[in-house]
C-alpha positions in Angstrom: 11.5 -27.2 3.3 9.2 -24.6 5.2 8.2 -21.4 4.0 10.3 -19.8 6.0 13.1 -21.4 4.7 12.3 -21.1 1.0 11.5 -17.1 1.8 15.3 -16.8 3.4 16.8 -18.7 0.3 14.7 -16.4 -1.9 16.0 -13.1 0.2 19.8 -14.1 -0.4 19.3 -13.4 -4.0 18.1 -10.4 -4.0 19.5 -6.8 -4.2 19.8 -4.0 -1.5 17.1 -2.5 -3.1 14.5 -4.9 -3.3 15.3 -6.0 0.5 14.0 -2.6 1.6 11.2 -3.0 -0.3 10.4 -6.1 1.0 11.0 -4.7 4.7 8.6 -2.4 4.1 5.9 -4.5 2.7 6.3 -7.1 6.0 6.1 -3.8 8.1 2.7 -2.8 6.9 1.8 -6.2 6.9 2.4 -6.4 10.6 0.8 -2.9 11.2 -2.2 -4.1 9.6 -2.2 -7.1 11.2 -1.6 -5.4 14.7 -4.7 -2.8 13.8 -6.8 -5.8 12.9 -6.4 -7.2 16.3 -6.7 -4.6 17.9 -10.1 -3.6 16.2 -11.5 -7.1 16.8 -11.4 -6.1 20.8 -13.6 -3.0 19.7 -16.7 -2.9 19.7 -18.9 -2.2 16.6 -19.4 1.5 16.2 -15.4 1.4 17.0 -14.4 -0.7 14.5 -16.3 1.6 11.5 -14.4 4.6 13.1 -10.9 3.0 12.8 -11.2 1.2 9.4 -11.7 4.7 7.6 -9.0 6.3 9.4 -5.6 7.2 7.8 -2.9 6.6 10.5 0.3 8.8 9.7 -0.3 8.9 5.5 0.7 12.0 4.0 2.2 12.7 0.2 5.7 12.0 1.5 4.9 8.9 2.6 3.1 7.8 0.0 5.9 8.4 -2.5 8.2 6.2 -0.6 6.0 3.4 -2.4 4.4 5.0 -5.8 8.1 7.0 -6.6 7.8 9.7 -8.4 6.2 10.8 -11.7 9.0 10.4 -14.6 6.6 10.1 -17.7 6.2 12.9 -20.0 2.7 11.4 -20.8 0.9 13.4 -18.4 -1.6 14.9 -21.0 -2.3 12.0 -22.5 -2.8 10.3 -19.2 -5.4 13.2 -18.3 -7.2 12.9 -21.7 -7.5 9.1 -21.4 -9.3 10.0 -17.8 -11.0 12.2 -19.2 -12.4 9.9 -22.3 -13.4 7.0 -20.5 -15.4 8.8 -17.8 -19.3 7.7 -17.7 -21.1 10.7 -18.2 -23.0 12.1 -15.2 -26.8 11.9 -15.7 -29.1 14.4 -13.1 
């Protein structure tokens, strides 16, 4: 059996849910694929530019990913952040 075949037997037991989620995973993985082949017909200095540069992200579309915070853990979360910082030596 090929991959592709054992990825479409895997698909057809999967919920609605997780199909979208797995649409949008192959999406950016064919974004990020097209961006990588694109920046290997750039030149150098071209390249550096493009791989720090945010195409399209903002807080809306990042939550279609992360969700949204349901915890009520949030100063606990902070503190932990807090605690396990190195301190900063000058």
């Amino acid at each position: 059996m090929t991959i592709k075949e054992q990825i479409n037997q895997e698909l057809e037991k999967l919920p609605e849910p997780l199909l979208q989620e797995i649409l949008d995973f192959v999406q950016s993985l064919q974004a990020k694929h097209e961006k990588n082949s694109i920046s290997s017909d750039t030149q150098p200095d071209q390249m550096l530019i493009t791989e720090h540069t945010l195409t399209g992200s903002t807080a809306e579309d990042l939550l279609e990913f992360i969700g949204i915070w349901e915890g009520s853990d949030i100063k606990e979360c902070l503190q932990l952040v807090h605690d396990s910082r190195i301190p900063l030596e000058l």
